[in-house]
SEFIZA-3560 file (N, C-alpha, C; in Angstrom, 3 decimals):
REM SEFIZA-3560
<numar><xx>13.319</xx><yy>58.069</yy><zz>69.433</zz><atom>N</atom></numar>
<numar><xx>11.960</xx><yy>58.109</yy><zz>68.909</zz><atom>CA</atom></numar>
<numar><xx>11.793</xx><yy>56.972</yy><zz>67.907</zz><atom>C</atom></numar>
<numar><xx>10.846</xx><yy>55.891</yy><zz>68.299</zz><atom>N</atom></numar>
<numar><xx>10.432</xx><yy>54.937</yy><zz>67.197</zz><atom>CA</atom></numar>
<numar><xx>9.345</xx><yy>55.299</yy><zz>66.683</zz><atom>C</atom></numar>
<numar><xx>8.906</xx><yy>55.641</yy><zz>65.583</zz><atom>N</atom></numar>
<numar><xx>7.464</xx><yy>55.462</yy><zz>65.036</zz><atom>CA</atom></numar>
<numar><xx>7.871</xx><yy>55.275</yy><zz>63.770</zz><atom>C</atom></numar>
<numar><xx>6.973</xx><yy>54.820</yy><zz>62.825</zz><atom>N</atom></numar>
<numar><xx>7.113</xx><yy>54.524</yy><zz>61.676</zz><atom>CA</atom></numar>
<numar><xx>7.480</xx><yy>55.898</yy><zz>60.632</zz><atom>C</atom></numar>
<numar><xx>6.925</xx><yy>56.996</yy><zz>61.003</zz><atom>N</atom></numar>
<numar><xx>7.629</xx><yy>58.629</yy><zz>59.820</zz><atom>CA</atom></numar>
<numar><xx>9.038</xx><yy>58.641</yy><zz>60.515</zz><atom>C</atom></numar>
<numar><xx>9.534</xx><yy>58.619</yy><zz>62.211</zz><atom>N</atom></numar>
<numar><xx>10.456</xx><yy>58.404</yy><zz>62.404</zz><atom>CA</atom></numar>
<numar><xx>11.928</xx><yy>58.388</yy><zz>61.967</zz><atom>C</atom></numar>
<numar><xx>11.247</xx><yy>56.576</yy><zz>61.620</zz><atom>N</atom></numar>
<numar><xx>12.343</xx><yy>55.627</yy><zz>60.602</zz><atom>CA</atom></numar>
<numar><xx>12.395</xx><yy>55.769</yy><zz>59.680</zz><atom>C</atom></numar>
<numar><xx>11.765</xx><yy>56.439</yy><zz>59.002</zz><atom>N</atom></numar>
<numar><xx>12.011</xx><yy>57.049</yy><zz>57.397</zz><atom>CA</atom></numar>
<numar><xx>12.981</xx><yy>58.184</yy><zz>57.735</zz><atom>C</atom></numar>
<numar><xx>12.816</xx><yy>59.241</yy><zz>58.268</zz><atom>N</atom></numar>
<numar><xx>13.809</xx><yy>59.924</yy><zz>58.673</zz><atom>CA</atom></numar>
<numar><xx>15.011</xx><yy>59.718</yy><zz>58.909</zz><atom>C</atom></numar>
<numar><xx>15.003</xx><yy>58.902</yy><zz>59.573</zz><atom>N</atom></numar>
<numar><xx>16.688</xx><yy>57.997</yy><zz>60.181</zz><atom>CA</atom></numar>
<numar><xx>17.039</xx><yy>57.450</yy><zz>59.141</zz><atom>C</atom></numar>
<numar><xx>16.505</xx><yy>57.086</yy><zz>58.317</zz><atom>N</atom></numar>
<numar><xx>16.726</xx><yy>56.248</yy><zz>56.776</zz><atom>CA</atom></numar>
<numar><xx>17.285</xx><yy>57.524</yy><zz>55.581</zz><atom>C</atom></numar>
<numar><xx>16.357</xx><yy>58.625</yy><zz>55.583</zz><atom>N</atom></numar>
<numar><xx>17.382</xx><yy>59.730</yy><zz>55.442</zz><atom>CA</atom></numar>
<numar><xx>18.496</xx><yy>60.237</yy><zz>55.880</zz><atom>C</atom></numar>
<numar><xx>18.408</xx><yy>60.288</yy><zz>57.261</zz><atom>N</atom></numar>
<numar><xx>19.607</xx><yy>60.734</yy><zz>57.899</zz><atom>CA</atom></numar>
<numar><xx>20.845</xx><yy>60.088</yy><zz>57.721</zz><atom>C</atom></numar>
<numar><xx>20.581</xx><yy>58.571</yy><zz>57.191</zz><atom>N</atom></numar>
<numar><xx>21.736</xx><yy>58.016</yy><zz>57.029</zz><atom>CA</atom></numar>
<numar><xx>22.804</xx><yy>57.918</yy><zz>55.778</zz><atom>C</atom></numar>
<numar><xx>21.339</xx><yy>57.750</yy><zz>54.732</zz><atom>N</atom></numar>
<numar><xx>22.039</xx><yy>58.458</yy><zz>53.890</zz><atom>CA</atom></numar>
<numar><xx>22.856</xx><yy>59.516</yy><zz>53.159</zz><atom>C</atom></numar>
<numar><xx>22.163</xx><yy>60.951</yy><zz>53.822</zz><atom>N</atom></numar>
<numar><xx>22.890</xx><yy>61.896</yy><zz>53.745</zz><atom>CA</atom></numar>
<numar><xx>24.164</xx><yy>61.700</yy><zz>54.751</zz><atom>C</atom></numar>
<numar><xx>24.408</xx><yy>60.846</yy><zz>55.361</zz><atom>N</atom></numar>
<numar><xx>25.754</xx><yy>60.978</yy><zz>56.178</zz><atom>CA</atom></numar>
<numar><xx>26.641</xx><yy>60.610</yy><zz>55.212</zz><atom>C</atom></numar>
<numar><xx>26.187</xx><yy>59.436</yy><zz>53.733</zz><atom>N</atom></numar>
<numar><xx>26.977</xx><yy>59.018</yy><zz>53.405</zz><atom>CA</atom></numar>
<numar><xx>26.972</xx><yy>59.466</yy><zz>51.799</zz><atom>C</atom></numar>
<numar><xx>26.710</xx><yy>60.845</yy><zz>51.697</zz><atom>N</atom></numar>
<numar><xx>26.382</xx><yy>61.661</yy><zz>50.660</zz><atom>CA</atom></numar>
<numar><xx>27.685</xx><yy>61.498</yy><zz>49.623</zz><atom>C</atom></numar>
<numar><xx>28.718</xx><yy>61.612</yy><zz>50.530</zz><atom>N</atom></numar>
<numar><xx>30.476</xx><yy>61.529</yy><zz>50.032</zz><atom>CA</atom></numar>
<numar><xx>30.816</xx><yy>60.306</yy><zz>49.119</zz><atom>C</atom></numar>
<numar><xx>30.462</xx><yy>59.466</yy><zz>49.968</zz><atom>N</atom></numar>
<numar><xx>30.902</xx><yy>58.032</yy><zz>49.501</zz><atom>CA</atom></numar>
<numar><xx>29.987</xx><yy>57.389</yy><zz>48.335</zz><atom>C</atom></numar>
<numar><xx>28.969</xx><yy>58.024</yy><zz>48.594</zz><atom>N</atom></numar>
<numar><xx>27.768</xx><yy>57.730</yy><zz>47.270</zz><atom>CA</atom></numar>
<numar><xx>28.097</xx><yy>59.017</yy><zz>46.251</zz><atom>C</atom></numar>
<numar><xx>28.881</xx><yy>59.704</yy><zz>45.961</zz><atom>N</atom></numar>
<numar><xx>29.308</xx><yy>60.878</yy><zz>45.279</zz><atom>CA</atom></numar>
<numar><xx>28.034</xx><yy>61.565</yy><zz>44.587</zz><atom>C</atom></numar>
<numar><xx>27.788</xx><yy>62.135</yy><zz>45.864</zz><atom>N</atom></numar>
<numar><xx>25.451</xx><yy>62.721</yy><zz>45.553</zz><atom>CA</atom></numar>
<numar><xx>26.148</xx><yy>64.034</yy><zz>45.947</zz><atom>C</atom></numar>
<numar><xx>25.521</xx><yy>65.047</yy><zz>44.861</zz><atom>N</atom></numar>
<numar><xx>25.484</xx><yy>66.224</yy><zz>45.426</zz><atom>CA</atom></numar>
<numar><xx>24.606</xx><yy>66.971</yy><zz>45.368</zz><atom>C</atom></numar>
<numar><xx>22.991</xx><yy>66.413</yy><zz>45.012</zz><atom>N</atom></numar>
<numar><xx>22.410</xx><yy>66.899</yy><zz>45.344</zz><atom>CA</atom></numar>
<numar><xx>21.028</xx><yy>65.298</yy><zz>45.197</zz><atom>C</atom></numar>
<numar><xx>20.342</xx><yy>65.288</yy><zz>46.140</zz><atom>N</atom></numar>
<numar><xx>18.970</xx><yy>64.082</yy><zz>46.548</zz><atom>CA</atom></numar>
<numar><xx>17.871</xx><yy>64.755</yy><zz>46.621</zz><atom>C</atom></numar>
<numar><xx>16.701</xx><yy>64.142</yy><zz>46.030</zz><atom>N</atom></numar>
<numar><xx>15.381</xx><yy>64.313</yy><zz>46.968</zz><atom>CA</atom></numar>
<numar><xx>14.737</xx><yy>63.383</yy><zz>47.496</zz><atom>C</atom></numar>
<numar><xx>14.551</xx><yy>63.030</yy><zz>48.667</zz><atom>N</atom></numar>
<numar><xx>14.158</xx><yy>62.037</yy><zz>49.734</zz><atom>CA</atom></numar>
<numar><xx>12.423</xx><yy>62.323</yy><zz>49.770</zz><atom>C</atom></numar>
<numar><xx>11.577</xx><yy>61.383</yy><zz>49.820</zz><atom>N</atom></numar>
<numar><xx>10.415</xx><yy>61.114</yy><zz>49.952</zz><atom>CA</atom></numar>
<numar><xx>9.988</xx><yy>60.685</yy><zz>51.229</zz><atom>C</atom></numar>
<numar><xx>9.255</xx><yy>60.713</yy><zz>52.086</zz><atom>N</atom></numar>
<numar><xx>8.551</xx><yy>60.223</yy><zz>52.968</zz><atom>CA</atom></numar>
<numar><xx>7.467</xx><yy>60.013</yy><zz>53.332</zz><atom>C</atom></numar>
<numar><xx>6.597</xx><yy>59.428</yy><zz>53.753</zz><atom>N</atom></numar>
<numar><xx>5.063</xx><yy>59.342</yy><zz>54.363</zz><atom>CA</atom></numar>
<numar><xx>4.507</xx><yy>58.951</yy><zz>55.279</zz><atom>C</atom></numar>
<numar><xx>3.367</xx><yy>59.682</yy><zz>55.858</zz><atom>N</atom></numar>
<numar><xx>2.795</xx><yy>59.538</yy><zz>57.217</zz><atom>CA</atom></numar>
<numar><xx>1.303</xx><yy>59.214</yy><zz>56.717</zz><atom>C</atom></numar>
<numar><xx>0.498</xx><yy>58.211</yy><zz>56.267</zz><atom>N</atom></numar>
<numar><xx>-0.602</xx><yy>57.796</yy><zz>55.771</zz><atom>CA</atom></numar>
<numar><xx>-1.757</xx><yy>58.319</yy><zz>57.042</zz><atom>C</atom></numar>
<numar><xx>-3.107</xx><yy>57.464</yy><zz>56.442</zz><atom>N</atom></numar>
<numar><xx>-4.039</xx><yy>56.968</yy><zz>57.373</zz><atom>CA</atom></numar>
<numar><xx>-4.758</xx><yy>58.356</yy><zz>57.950</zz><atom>C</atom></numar>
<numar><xx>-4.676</xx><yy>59.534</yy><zz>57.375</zz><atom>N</atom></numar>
<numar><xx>-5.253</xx><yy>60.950</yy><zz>57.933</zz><atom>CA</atom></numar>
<numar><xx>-7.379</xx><yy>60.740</yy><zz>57.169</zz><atom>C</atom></numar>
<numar><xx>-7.457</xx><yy>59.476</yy><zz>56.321</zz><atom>N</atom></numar>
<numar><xx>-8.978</xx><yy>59.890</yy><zz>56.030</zz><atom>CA</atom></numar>
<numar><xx>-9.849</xx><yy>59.259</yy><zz>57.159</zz><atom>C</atom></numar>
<numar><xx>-9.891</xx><yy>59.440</yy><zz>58.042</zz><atom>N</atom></numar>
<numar><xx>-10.361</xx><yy>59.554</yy><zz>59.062</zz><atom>CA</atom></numar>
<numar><xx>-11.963</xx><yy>59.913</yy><zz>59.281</zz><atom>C</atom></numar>
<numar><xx>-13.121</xx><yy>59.385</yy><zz>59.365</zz><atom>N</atom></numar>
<numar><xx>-14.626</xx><yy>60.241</yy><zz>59.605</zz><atom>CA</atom></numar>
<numar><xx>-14.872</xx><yy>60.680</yy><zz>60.692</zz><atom>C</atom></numar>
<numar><xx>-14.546</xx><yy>60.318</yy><zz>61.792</zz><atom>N</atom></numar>
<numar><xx>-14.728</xx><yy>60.734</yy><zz>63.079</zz><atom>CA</atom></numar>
<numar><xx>-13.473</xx><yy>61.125</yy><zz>64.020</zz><atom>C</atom></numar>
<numar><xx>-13.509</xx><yy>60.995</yy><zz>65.405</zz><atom>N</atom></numar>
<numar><xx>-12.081</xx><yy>61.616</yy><zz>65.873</zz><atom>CA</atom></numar>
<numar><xx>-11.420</xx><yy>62.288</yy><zz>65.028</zz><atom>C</atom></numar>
<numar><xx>-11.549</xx><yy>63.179</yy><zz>64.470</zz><atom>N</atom></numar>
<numar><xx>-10.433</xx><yy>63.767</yy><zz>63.464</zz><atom>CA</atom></numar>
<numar><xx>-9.440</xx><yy>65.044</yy><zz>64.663</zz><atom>C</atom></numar>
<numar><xx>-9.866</xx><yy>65.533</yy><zz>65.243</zz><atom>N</atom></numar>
<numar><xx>-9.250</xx><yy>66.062</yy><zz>66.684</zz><atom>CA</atom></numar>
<numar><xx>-7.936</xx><yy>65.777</yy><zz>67.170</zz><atom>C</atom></numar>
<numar><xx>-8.308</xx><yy>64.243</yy><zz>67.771</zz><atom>N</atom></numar>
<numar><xx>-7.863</xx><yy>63.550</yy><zz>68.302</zz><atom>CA</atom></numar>
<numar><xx>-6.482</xx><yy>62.760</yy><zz>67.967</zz><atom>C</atom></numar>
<numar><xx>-7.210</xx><yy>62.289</yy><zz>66.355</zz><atom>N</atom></numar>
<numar><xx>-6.515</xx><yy>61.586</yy><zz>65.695</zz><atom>CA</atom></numar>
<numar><xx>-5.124</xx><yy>62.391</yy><zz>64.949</zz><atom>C</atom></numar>
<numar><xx>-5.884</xx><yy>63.643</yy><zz>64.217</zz><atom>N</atom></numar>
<numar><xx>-4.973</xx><yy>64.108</yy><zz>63.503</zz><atom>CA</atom></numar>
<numar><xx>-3.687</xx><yy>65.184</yy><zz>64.378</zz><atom>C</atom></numar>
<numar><xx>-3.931</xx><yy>64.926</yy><zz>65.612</zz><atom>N</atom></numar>
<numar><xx>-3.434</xx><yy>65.637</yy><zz>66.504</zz><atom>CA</atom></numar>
<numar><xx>-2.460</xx><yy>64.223</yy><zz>67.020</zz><atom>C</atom></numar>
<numar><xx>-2.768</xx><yy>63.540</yy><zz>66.907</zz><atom>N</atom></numar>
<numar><xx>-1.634</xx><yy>62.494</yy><zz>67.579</zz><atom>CA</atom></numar>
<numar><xx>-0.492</xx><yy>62.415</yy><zz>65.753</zz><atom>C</atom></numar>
<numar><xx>-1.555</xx><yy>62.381</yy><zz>64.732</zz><atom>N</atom></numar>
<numar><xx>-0.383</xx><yy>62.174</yy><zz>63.958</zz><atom>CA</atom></numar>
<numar><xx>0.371</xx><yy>63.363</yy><zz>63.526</zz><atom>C</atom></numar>
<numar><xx>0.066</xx><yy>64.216</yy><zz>63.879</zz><atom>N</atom></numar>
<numar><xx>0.904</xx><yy>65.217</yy><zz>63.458</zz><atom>CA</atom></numar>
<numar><xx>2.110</xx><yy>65.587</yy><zz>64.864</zz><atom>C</atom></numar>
<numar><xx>1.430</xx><yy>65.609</yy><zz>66.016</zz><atom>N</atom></numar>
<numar><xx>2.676</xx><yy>64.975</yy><zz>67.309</zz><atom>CA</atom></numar>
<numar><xx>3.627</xx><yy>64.163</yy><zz>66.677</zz><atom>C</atom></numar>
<numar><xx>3.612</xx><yy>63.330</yy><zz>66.446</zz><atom>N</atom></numar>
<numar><xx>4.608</xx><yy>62.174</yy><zz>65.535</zz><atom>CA</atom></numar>
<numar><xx>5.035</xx><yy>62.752</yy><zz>64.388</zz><atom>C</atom></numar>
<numar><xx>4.825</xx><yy>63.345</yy><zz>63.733</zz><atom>N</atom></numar>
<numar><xx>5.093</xx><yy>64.272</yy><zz>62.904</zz><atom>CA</atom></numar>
<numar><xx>6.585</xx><yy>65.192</yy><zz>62.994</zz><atom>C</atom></numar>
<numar><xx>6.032</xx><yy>66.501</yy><zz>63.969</zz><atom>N</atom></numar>
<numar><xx>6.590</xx><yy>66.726</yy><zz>64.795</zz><atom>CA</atom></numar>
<numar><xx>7.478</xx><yy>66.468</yy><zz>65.259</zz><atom>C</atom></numar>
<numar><xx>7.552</xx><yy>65.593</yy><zz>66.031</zz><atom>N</atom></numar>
<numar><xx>8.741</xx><yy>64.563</yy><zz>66.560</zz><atom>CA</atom></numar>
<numar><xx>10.009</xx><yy>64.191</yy><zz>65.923</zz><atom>C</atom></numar>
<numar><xx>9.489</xx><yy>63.288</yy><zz>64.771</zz><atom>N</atom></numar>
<numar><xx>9.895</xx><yy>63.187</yy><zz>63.707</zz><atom>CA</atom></numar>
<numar><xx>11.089</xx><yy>63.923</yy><zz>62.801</zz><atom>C</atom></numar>
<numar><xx>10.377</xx><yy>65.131</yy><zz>62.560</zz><atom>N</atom></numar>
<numar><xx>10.764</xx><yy>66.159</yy><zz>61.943</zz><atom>CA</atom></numar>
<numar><xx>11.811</xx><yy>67.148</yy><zz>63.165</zz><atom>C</atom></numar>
<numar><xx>11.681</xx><yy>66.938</yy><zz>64.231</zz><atom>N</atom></numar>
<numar><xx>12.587</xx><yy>67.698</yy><zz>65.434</zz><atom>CA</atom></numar>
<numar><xx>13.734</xx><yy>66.939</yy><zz>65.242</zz><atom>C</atom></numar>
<numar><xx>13.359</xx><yy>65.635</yy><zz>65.655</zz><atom>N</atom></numar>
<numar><xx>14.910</xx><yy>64.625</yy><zz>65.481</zz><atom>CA</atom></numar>
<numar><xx>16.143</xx><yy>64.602</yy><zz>64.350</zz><atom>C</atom></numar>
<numar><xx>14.842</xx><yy>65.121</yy><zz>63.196</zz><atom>N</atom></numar>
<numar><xx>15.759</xx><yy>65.082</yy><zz>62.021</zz><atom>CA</atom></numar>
<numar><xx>16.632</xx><yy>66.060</yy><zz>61.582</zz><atom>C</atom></numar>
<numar><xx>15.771</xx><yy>67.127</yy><zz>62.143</zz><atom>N</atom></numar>
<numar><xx>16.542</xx><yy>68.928</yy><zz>62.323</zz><atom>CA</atom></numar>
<numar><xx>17.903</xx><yy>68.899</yy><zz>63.353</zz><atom>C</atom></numar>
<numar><xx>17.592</xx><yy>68.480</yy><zz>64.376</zz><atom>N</atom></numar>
<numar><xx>18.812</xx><yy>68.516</yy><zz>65.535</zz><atom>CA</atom></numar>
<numar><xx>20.155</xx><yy>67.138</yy><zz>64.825</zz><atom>C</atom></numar>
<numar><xx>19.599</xx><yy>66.326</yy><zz>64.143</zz><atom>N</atom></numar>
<numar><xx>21.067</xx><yy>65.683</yy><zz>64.007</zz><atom>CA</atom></numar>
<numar><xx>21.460</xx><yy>66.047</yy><zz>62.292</zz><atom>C</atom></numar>
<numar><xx>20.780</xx><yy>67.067</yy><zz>61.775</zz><atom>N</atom></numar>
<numar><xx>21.260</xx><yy>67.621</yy><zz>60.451</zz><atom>CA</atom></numar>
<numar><xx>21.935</xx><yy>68.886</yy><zz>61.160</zz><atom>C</atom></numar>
<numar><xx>21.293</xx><yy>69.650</yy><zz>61.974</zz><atom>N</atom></numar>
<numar><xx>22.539</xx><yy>70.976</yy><zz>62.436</zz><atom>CA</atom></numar>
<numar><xx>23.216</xx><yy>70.021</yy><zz>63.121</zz><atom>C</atom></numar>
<numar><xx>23.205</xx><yy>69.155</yy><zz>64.343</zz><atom>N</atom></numar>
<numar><xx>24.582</xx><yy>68.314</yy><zz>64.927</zz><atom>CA</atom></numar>
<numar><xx>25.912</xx><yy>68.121</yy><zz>63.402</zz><atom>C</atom></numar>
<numar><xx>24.806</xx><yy>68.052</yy><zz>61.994</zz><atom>N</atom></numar>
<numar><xx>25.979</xx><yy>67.576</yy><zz>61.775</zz><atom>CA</atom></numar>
<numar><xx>26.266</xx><yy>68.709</yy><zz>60.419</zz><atom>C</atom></numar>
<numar><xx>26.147</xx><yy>70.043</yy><zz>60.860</zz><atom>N</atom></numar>
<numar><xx>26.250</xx><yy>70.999</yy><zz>60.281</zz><atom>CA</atom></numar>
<numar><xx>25.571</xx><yy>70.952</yy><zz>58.567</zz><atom>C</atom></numar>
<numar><xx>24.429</xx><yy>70.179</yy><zz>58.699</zz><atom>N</atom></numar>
<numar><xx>23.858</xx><yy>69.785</yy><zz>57.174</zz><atom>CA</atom></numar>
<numar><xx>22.443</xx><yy>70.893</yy><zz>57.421</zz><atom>C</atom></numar>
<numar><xx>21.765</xx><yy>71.425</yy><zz>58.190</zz><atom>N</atom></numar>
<numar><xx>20.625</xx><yy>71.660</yy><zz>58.280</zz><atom>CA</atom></numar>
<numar><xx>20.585</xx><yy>72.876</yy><zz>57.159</zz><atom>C</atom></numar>
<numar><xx>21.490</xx><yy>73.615</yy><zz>57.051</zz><atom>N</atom></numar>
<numar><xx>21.125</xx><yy>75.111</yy><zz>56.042</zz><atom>CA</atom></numar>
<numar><xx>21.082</xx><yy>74.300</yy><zz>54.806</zz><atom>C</atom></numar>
<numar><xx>21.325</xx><yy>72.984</yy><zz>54.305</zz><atom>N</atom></numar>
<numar><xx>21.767</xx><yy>72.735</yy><zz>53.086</zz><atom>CA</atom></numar>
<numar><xx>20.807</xx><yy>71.826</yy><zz>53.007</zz><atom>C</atom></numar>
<numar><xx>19.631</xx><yy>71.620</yy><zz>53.601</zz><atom>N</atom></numar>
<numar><xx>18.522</xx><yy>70.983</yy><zz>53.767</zz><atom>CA</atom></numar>
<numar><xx>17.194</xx><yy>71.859</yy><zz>53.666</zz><atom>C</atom></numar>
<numar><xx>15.978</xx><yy>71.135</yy><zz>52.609</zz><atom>N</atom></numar>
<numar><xx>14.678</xx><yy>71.624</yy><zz>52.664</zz><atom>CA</atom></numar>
<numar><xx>13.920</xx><yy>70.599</yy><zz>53.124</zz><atom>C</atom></numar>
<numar><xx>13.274</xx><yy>70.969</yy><zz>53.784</zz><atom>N</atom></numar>
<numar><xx>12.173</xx><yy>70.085</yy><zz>54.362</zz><atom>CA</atom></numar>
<numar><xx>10.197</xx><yy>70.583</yy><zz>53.309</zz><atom>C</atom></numar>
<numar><xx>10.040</xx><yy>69.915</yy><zz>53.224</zz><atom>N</atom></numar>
<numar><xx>8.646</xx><yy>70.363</yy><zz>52.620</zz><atom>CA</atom></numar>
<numar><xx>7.347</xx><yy>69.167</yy><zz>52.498</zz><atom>C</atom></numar>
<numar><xx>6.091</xx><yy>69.709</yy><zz>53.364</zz><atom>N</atom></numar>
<numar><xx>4.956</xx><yy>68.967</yy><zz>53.068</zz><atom>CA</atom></numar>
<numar><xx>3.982</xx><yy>69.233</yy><zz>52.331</zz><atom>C</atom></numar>
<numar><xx>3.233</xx><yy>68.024</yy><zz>51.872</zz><atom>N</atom></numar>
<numar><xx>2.045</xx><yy>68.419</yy><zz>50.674</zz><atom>CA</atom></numar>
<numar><xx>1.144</xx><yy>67.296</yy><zz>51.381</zz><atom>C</atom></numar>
<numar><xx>0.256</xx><yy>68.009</yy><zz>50.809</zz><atom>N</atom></numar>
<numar><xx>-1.207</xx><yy>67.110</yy><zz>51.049</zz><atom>CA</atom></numar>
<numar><xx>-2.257</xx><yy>67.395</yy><zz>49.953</zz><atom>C</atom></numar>
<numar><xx>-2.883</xx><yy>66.444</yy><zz>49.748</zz><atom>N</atom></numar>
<numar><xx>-4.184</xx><yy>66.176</yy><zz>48.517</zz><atom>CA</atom></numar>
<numar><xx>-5.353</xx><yy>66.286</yy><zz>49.074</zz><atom>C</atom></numar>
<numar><xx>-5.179</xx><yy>66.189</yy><zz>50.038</zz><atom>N</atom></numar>
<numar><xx>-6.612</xx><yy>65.594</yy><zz>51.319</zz><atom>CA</atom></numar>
<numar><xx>-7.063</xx><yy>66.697</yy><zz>51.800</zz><atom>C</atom></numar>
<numar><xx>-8.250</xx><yy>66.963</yy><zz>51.873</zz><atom>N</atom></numar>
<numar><xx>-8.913</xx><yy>67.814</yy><zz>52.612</zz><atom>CA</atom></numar>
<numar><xx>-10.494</xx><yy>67.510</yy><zz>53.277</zz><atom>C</atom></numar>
<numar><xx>-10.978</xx><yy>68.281</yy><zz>54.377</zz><atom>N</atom></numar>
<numar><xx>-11.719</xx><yy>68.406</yy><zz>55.094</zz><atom>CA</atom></numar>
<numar><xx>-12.602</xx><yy>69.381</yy><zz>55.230</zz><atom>C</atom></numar>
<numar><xx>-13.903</xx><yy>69.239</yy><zz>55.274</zz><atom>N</atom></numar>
<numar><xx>-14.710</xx><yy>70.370</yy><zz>54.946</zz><atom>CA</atom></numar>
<numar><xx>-14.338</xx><yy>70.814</yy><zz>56.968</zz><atom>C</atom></numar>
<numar><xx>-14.700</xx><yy>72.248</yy><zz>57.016</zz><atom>N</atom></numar>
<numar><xx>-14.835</xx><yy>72.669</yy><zz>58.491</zz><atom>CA</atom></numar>
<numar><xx>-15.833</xx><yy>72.412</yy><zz>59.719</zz><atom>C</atom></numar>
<numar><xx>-16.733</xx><yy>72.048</yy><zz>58.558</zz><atom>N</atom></numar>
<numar><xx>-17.913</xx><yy>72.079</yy><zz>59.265</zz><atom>CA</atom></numar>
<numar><xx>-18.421</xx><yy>69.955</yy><zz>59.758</zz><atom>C</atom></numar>
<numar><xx>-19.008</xx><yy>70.005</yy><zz>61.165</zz><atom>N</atom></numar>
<numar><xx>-19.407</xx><yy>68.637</yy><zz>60.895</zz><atom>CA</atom></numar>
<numar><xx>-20.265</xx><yy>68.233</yy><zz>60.307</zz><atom>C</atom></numar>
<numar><xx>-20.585</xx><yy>66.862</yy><zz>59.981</zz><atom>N</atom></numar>
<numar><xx>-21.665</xx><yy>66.260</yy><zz>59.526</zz><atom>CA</atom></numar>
<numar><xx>-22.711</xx><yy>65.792</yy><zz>60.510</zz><atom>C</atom></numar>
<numar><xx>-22.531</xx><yy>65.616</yy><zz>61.536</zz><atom>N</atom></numar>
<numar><xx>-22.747</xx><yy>65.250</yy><zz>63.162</zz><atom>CA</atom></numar>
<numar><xx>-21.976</xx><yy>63.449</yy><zz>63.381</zz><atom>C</atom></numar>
<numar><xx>-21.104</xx><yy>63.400</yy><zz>62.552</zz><atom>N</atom></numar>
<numar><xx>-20.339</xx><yy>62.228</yy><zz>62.962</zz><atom>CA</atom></numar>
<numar><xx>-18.941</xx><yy>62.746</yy><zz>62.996</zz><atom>C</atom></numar>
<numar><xx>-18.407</xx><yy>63.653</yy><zz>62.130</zz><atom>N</atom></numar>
<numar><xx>-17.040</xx><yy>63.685</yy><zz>61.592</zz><atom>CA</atom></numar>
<numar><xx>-16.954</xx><yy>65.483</yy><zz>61.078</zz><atom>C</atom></numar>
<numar><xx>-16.306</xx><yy>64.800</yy><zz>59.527</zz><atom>N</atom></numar>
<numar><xx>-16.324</xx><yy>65.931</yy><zz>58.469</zz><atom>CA</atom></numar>
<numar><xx>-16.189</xx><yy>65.257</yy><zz>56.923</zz><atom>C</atom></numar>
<numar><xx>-16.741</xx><yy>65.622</yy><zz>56.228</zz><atom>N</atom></numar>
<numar><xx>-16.627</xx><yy>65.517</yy><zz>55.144</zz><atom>CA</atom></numar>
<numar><xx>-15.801</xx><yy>65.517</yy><zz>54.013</zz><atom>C</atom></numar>
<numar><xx>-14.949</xx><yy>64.742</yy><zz>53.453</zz><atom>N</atom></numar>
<numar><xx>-13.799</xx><yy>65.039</yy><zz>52.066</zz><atom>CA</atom></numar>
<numar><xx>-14.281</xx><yy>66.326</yy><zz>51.449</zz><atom>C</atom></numar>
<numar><xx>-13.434</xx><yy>67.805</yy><zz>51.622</zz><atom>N</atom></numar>
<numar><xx>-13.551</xx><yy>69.387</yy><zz>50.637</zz><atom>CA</atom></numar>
<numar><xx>-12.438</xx><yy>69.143</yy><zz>49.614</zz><atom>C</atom></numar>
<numar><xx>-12.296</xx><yy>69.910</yy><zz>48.983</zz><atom>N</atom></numar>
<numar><xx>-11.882</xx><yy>70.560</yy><zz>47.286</zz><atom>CA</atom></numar>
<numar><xx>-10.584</xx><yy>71.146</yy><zz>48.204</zz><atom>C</atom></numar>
//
């Protein structure tokens, strides 16, 4: 899997391989998947980035249990951004 949240992942993954040798016993890793303010296609769009997402986040799970790290791992997302439910007749609107 190439995509750009991806390679941040793999950029984690590598490091925690080398958790030992960097004498870390405990990290918190950052990542980001931008570009969700979106006015229109929001459907479409936020459905492809969260697929990648997804993806992403699968790859990173299967080679943390491959490498017996996954129980000793949190994964966690946040977001600031929000969307009213309703349309505007183009999109949706920035909500609280």
């Amino acid at each position: 899997l190439e995509t750009p949240i991806s390679n941040q992942f793999k950029q984690v993954t590598r490091i925690i391989a080398q958790r030992n040798n960097l004498q870390s016993k405990r990290d918190v890793f950052y990542v980001q998947l931008g570009s969700f303010d979106s006015h229109s296609d929001n459907y479409f769009g936020t459905a492809e980035k969260l697929s990648m997402l997804n993806g992403a986040i699968q790859c990173f799970a299967n080679n943390m249990k491959g490498n017996g790290l996954w129980n000793d791992v949190t994964v966690m997302s946040a977001s600031e951004f929000g969307r009213t439910l309703t349309s505007n007749g183009a999109g949706t609107d920035h909500a609280w």
